[in-house]
C-alpha positions as CSV (number, residue, x, y, z in Angstrom):
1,X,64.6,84.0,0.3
2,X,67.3,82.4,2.2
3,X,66.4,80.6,5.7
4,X,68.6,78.3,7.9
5,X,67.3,75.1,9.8
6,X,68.3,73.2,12.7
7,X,67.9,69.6,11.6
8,X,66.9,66.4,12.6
9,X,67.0,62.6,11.3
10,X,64.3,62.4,9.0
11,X,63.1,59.0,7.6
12,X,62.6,58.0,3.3
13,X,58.8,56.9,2.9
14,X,57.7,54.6,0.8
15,X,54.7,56.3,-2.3
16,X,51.0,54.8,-1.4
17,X,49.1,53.6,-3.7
18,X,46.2,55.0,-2.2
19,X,43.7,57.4,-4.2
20,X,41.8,60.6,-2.4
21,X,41.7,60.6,1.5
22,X,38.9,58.3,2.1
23,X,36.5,59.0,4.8
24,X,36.5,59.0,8.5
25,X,40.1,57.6,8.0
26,X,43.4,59.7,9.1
27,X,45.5,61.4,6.8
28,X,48.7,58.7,7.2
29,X,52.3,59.0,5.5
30,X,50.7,57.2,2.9
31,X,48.6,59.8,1.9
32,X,51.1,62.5,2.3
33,X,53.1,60.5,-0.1
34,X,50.2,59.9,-2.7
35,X,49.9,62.5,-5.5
36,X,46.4,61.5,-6.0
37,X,45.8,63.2,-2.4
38,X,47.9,65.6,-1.9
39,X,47.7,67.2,-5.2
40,X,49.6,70.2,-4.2
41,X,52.1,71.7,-1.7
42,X,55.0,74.4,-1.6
43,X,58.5,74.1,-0.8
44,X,58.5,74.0,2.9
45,X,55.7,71.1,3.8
46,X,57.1,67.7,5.0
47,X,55.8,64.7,7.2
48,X,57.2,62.8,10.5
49,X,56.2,60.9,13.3
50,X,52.0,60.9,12.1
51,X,52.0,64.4,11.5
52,X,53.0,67.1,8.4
53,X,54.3,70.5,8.4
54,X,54.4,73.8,6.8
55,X,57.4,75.9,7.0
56,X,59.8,73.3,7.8
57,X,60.8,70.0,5.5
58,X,61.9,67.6,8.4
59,X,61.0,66.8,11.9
60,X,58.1,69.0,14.1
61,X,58.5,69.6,17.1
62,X,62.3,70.3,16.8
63,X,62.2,73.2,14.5
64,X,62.9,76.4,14.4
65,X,62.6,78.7,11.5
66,X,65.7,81.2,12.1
67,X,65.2,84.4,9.3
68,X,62.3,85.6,7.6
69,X,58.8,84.6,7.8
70,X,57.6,81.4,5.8
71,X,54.0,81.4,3.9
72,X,53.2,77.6,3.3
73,X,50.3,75.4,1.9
74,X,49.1,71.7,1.4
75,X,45.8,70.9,-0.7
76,X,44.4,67.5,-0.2
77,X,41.9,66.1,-2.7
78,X,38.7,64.4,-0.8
79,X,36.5,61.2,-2.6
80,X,35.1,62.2,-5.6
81,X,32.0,60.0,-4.4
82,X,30.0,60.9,-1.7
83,X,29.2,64.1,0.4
84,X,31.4,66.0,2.9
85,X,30.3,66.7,6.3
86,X,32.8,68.2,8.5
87,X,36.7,68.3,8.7
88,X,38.7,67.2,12.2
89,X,42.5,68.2,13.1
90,X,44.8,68.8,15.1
91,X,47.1,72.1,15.0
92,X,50.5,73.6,16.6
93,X,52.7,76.1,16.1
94,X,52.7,79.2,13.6
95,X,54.0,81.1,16.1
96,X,53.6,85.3,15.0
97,X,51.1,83.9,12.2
98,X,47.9,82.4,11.4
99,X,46.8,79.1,10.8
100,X,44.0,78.6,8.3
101,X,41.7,75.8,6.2
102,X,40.1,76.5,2.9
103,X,37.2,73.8,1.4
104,X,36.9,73.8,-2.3
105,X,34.8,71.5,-5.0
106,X,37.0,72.0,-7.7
107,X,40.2,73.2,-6.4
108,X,39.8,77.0,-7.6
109,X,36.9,79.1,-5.7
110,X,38.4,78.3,-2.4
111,X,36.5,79.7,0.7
112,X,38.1,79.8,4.0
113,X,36.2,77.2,6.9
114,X,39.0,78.5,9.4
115,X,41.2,80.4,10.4
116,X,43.1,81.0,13.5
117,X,46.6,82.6,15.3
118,X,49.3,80.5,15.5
119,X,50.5,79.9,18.9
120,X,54.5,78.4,20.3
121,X,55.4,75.1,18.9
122,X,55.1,72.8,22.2
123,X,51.3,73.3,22.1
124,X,48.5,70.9,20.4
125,X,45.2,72.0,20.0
126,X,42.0,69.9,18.0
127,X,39.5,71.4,16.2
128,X,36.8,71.4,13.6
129,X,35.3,73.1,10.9
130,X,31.7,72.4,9.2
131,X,31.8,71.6,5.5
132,X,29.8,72.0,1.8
133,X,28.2,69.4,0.7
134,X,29.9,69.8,-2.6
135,X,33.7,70.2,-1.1
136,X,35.8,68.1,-2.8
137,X,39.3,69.5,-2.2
138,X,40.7,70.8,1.7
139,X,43.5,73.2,1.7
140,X,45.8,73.9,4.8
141,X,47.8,76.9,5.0
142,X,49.6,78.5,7.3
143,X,52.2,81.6,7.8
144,X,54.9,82.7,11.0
145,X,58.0,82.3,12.0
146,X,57.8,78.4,13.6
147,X,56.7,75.5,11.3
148,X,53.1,74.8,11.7
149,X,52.7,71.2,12.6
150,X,48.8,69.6,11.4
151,X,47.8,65.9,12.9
152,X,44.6,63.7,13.2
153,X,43.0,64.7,10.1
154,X,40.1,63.2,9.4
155,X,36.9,64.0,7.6
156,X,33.6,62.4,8.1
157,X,31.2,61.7,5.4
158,X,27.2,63.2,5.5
159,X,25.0,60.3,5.9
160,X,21.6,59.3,7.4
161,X,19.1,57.0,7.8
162,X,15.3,57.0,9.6
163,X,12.3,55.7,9.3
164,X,8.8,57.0,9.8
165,X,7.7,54.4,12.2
166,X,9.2,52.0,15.1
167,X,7.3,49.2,14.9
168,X,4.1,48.2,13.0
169,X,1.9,45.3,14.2
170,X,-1.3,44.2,11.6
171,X,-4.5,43.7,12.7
172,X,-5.0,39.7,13.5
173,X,-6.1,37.9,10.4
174,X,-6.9,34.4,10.2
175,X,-5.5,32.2,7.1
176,X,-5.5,32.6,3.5
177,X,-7.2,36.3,4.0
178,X,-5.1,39.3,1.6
179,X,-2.1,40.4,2.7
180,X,-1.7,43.1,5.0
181,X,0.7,46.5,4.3
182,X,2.0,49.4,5.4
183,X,3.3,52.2,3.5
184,X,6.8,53.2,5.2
185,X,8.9,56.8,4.1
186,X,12.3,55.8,4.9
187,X,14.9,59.5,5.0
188,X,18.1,59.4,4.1
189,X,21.1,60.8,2.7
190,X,24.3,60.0,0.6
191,X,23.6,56.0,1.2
192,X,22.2,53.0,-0.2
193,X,20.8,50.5,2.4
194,X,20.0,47.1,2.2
195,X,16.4,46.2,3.3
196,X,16.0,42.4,4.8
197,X,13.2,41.4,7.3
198,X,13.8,38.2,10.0
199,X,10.8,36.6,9.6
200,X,9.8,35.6,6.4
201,X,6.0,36.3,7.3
202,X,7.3,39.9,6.6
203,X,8.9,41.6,3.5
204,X,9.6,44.8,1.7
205,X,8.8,45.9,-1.7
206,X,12.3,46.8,-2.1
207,X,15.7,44.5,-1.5
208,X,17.7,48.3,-1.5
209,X,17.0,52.0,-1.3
210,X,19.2,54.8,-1.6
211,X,21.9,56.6,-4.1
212,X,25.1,58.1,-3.5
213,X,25.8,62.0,-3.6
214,X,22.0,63.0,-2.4
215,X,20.8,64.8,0.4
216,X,17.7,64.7,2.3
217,X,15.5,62.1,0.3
218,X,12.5,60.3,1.3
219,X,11.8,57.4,0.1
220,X,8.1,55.1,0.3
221,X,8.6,51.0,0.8
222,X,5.3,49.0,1.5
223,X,5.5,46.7,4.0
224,X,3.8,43.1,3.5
225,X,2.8,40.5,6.5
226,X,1.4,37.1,4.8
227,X,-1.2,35.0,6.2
228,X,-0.2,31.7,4.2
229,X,0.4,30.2,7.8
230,X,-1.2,30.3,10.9
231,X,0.6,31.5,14.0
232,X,2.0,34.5,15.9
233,X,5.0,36.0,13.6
234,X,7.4,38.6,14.8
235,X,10.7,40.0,13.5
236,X,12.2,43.3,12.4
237,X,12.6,44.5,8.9
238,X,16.4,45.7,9.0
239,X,17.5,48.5,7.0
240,X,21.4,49.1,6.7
241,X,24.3,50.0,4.9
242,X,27.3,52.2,4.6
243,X,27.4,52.0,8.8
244,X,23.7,53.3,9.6
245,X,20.9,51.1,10.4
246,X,16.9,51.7,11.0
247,X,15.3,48.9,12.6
248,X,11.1,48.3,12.6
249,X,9.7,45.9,14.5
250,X,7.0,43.9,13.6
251,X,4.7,41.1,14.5
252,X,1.3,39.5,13.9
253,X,-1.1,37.0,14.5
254,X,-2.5,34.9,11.7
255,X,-5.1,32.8,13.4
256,X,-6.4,29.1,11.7
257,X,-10.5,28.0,11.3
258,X,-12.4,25.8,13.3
259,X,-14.2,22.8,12.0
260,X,-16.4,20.6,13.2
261,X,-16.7,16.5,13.1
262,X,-20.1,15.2,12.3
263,X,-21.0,11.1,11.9
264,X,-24.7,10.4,12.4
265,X,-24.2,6.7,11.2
266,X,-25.1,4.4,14.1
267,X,-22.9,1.6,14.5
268,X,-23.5,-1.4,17.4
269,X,-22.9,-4.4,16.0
270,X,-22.6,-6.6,12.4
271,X,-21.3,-10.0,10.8
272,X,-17.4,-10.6,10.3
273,X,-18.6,-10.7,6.2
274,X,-20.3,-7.3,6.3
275,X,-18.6,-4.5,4.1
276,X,-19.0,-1.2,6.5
277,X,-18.7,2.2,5.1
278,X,-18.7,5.2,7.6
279,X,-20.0,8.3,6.5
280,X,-18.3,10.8,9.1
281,X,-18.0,14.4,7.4
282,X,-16.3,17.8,8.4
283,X,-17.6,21.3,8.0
284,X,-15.0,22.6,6.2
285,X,-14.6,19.8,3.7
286,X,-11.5,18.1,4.4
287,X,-11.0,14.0,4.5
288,X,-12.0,12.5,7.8
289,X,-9.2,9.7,8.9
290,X,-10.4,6.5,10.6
291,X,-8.3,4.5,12.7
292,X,-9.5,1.5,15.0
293,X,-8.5,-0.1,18.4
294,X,-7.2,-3.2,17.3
295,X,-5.4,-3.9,13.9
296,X,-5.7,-7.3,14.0
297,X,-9.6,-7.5,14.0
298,X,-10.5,-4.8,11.5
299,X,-8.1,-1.4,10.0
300,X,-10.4,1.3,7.7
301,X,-9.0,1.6,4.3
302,X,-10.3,5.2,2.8
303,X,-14.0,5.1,4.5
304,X,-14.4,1.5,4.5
305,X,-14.0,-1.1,7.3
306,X,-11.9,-4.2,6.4
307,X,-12.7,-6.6,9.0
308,X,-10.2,-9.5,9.6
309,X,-11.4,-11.5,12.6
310,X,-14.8,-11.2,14.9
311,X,-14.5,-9.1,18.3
312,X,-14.9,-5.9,19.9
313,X,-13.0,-2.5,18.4
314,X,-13.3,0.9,19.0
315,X,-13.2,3.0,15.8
316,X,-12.1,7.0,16.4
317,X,-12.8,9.6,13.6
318,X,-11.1,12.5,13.3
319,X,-9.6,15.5,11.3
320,X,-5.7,17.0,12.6
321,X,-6.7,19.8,10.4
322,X,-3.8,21.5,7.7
323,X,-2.4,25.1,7.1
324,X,-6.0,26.3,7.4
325,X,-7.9,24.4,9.7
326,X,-7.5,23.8,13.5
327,X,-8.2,20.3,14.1
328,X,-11.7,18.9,14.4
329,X,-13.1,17.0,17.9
330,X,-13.0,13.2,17.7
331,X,-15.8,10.9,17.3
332,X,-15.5,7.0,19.0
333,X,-18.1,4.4,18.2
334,X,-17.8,0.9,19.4
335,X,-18.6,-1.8,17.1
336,X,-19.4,-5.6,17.8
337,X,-18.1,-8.2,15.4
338,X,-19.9,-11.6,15.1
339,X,-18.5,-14.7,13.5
340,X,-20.4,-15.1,10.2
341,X,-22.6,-18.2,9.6
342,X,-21.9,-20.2,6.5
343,X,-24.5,-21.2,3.9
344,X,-24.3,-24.6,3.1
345,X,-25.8,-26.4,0.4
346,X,-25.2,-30.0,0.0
347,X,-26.5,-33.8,-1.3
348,X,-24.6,-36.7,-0.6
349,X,-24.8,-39.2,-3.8
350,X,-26.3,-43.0,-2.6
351,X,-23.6,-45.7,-1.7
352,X,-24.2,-49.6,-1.8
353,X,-24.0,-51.8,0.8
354,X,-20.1,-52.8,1.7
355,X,-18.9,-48.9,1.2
356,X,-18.1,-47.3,4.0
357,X,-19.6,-43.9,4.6
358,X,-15.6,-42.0,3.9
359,X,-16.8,-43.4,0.0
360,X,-19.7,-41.2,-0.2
361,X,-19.6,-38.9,-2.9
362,X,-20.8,-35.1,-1.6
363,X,-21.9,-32.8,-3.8
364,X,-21.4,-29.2,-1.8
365,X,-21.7,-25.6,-2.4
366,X,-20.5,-23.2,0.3
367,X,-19.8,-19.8,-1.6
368,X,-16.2,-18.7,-1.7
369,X,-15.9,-20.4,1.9
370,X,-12.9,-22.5,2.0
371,X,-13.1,-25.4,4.3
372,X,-13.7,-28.9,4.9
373,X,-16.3,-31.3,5.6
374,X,-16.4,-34.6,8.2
375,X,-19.4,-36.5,10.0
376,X,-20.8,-35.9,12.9
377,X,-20.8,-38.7,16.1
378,X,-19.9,-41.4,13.4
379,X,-16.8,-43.2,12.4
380,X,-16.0,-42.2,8.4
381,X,-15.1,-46.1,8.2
382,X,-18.8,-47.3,9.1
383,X,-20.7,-49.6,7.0
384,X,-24.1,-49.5,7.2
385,X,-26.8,-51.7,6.7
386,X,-28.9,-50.8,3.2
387,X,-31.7,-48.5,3.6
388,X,-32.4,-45.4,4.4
389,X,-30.2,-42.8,7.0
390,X,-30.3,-38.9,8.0
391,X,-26.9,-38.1,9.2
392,X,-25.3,-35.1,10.0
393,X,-22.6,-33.4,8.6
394,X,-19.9,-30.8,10.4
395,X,-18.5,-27.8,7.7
396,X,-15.5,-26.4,9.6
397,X,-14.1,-22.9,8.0
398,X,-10.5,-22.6,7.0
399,X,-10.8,-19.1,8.7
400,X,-12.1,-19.6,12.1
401,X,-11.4,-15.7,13.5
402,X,-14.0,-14.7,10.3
403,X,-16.8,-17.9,10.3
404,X,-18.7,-20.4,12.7
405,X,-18.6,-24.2,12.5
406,X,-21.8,-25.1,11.0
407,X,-23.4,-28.5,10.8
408,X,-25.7,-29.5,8.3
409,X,-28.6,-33.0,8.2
410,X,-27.9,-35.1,5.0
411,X,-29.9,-37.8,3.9
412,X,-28.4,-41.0,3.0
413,X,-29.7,-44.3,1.0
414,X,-27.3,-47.5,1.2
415,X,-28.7,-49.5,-1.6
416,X,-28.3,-53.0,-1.5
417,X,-25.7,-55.0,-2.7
418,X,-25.2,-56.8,-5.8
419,X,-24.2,-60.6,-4.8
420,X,-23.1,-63.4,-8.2
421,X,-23.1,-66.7,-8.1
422,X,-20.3,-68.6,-9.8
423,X,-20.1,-72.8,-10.1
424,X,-17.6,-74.0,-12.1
425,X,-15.2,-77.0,-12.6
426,X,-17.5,-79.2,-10.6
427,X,-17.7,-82.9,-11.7
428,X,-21.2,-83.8,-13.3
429,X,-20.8,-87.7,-12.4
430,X,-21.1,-89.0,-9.0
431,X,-21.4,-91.9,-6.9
432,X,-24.0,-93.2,-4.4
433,X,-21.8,-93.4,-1.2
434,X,-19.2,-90.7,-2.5
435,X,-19.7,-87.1,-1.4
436,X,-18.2,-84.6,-3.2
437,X,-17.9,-80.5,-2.4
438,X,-19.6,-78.3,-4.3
439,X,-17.7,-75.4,-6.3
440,X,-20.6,-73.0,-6.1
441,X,-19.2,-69.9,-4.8
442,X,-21.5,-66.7,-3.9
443,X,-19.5,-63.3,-3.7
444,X,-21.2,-62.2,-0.8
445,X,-19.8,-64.8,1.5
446,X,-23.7,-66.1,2.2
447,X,-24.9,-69.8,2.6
448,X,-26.1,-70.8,-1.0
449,X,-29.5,-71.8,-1.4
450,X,-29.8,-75.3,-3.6
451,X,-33.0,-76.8,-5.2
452,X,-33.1,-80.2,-6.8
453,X,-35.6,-81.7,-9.7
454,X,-35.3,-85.0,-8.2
455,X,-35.1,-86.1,-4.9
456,X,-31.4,-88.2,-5.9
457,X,-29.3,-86.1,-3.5
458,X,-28.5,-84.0,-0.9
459,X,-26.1,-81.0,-0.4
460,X,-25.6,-79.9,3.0
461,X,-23.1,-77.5,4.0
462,X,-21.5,-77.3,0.5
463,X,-21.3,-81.2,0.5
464,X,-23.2,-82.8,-2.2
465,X,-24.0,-85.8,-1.2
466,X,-25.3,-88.6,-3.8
467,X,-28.4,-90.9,-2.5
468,X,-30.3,-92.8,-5.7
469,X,-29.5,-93.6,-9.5
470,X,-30.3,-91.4,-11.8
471,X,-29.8,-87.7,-13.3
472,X,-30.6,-84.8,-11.6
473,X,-30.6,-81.1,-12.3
474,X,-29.3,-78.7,-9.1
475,X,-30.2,-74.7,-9.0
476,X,-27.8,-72.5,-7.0
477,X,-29.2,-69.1,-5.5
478,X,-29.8,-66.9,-2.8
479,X,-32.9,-65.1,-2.6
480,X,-31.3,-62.1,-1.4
481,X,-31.7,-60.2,2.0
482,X,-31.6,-56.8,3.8
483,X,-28.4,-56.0,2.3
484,X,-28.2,-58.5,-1.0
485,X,-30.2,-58.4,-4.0
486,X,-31.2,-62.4,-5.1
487,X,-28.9,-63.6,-7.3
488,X,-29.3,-65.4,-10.7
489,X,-29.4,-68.8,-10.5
490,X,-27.5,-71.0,-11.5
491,X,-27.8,-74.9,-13.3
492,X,-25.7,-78.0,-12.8
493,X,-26.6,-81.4,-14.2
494,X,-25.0,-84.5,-12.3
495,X,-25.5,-88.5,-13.4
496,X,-25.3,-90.5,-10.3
497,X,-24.6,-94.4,-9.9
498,X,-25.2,-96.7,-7.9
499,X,-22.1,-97.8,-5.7
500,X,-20.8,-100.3,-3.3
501,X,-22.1,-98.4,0.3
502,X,-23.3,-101.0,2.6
503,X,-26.6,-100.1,3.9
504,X,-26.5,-99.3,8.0
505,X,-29.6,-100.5,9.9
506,X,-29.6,-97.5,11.8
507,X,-28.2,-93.8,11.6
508,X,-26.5,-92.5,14.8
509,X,-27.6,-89.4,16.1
510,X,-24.9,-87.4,14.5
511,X,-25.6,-89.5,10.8
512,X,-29.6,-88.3,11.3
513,X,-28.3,-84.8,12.5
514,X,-26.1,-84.3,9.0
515,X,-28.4,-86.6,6.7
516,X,-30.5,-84.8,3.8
517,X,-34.3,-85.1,4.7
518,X,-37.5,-84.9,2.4
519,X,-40.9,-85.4,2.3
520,X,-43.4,-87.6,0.3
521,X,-47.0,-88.1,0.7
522,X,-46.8,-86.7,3.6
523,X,-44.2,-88.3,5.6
524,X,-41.0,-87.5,6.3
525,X,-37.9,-89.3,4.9
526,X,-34.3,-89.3,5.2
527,X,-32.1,-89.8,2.6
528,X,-28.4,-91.0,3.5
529,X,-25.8,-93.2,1.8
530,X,-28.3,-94.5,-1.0
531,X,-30.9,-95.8,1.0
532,X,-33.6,-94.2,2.4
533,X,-34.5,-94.0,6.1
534,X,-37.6,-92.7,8.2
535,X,-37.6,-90.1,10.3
536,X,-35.9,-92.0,13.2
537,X,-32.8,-93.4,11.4
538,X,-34.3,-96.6,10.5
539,X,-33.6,-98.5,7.7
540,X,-36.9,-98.7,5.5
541,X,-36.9,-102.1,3.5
């Protein structure tokens, strides 16, 4: 059938890519293009400006069908995945004919969804029609004597999703009791949803729920609220996809236990070298931790007290409790620390006379003490006499903070010294008139004692002075004293002769004072020079 047009500039599109209309998008130039969407068309069905018409192949609006009556159609092909809900457009023209819609799910049992007269071509009026669940393919059709013009099409996809309940909120629980659920039916249609929860106190059985392509399903998920951890939980659990979303709230309380601190140990006072162990103990069990007031006198290691220096601490017990357990009250006890006392047990080995006391040997035994030893109120360079002392000695600790000073008596015997007596390279011949020294020498610095066996000379002051003829045997000793032992003695044999002294009449004073004296029968006699004298100096005859 022959018709004539008016025409208008009419632009060259560009083929899409794009597969069936998708949904809740607007049929675009694109689609119109696309064989995969519109699968089929007749002769007279064209596209411009966001819309596309039936009876005319170029611009809408501007045309006007001059002859016979036109009888067009467009099929467009819908997802092949998912479920139709309803169908929105736009329609104008069809003037002296009808405009009308077909749904289809396989593009041959067509049922009409619409159908309406067409009106003049300057009008534009929306509508919508319901659609199957199973349509997969929409036809538009329309018949008159102006091109029909169709715009905003768009069809929306069936889906849903509810959930039984709004919120769910357990029963408070305290810790480590079973985990608490709730049974859920989630509705829904044509979707698959996600299921996530905020809090992670809270979870789902499932991570998704859902399937494509059915309607009105019901689905159970149990909900789960842990009580691993104390404290008040809240959150939603979140299910969503594919634009719909159902929200539950939850929360909960998961509550810890109490415990209680006990320490019946009594604690007032003790010695720097105690070892302390505390005893403290908790109802439910757990450690007890120590701590004390000063780190520098004592710190607890474990339960036992490690005490570095004497004073006064304070020593808290308590529990801060876990994941379980609130914490437990606190316990204080004051403890006294006294300096300890060292044992010391000690001899002092005997010294002789001439040692001073910083020689005595001590013999001591203080336990694992370290520390040193001094006298007490007397010089360590004193010498004392021989005999017998009780002294004193002072122990002072390396570790003062820890131990006292102690001082402790200590008997002391000086023995006596040993003194020799040595007389050598002394001349055995002498001389009446001739004194001579003596080579006697006693180690102990002492005057030596001398004994004769005949009364020939004198030695006085270490002068041996010769008096008659004759020989005569000499002993040199000491007999000892309070701080000497007697010596040995000793023997020297000296020949005297008789020499060229001239006899005095009378000693001086000082002659008498220094002359050796001796008695016989009686009466006293003084020997000097050779000649012998009485007791007044004179010369005896």
């Amino acid at each position: 059938m022959k018709k004539i047009f008016i025409l208008c500039a009419f632009a060259v599109l560009s083929l899409s890519l794009s597969a069936q209309l998708a949904w809740d998008t607007e049929f675009k130039q694109a689609d119109f293009n696309n064989a995969q969407t519109v699968i089929s068309k007749t002769e007279n069905v064209s596209w411009n400006n966001g819309v596309f018409g039936l009876g005319a192949h170029l611009a809408i609006g501007k045309i006007i069908i001059i002859g016979n009556a036109y009888n067009d159609e467009c099929v467009i092909a819908l997802p092949q995945i998912g479920i139709a809900q309803k169908l929105y457009f736009a329609w104008q023209g069809a003037s002296n004919g009808t405009i009308t819609v077909y749904q289809s799910p396989d593009h041959n049992n067509w049922q009409q969804i619409f159908s309406t007269e067409g009106n003049t071509i300057a009008s534009n009026k929306a509508d919508s029609a319901a659609l199957s669940t199973s349509t997969r393919y929409i036809k538009f059709a329309a018949t008159g004597r102006t091109a029909a013009a169709f715009s905003n099409i768009r069809v929306s996809e069936l889906k849903s999703l509810s959930v039984g309940i709004e919120e769910w909120e357990p029963a408070a629980a305290m810790v480590d009791d079973p985990v608490a659920t709730k049974n859920v039916t989630v509705s829904w249609t044509n979707i698959v949803a996600s299921v996530t929860s905020t809090d992670p106190h809270f979870s789902a059985s499932v991570e998704t729920i859902g399937q494509k392509n059915l309607v009105d399903q019901k689905t159970t998920i149990t909900l789960f609220y842990s009580h691993e951890e104390a404290g008040t939980h809240s959150g939603e659990i979140i299910i969503a996809g594919e634009g719909r979303e159902a929200r539950i709230a939850v929360s909960g309380t998961t509550s810890k236990y109490d415990q209680t601190l006990s320490w019946p140990q009594t604690l007032s006072e003790c010695i720097a070298t105690d070892e302390l162990s505390f005893n403290a103990f908790t109802s439910s069990g757990l450690e007890v931790v120590y701590q004390t007031s000063d780190p520098a006198i004592a710190q607890v290691e474990g339960n036992i007290l490690r005490i570095y220096s004497s004073g006064t601490i304070t020593i808290t017990a308590t529990q801060p409790g876990n994941y379980k357990y609130n914490a437990a009250n606190s316990i204080e006890k004051t403890l006294l620390i006294h300096k300890a006392n060292p044992t010391i047990s000690l001899s002092v080995e005997d010294i002789t006379y001439g040692q001073p006391l910083n020689e005595a040997v001590i013999h001591e035994l203080i336990g694992q003490v370290p520390g040193s030893l001094s006298w007490l109120n007397i010089a360590p360079d004193t010498i004392l006499d021989a005999g017998d002392y009780m002294l004193s000695l002072r122990f002072t600790p390396e570790n003062t903070a820890i131990y006292n000073d102690a001082t402790m008596p200590v008997a002391l015997h000086v023995n006596k010294a040993v003194q020799t007596i040595l007389w050598e390279n002394q001349e055995s011949e002498l001389t009446i008139g001739t004194s001579v020294p003596s080579t006697a020498t006693l180690s102990s610095g002492l005057e030596i004692t001398y004994a004769y066996t005949a009364c020939l000379l004198s030695i006085e002051e270490g002068m041996i002075m010769p008096e008659n003829e004759g020989e005569v045997t000499v002993i040199a000793y000491h007999p000892g004293n309070h701080n000497y032992l007697p010596t040995t003695v000793i023997m020297h044999t000296f020949t005297i002769q008789a020499g060229s002294a001239t006899a005095l009449p009378q000693l001086s004073q000082e002659q008498l004072r220094t002359a050796a004296k001796f008695l016989h029968a009686g009466t006293v006699y003084v020997s000097f020079g050779g000649r012998v004298y009485d007791a007044n100096g004179a010369l005896l005859k």
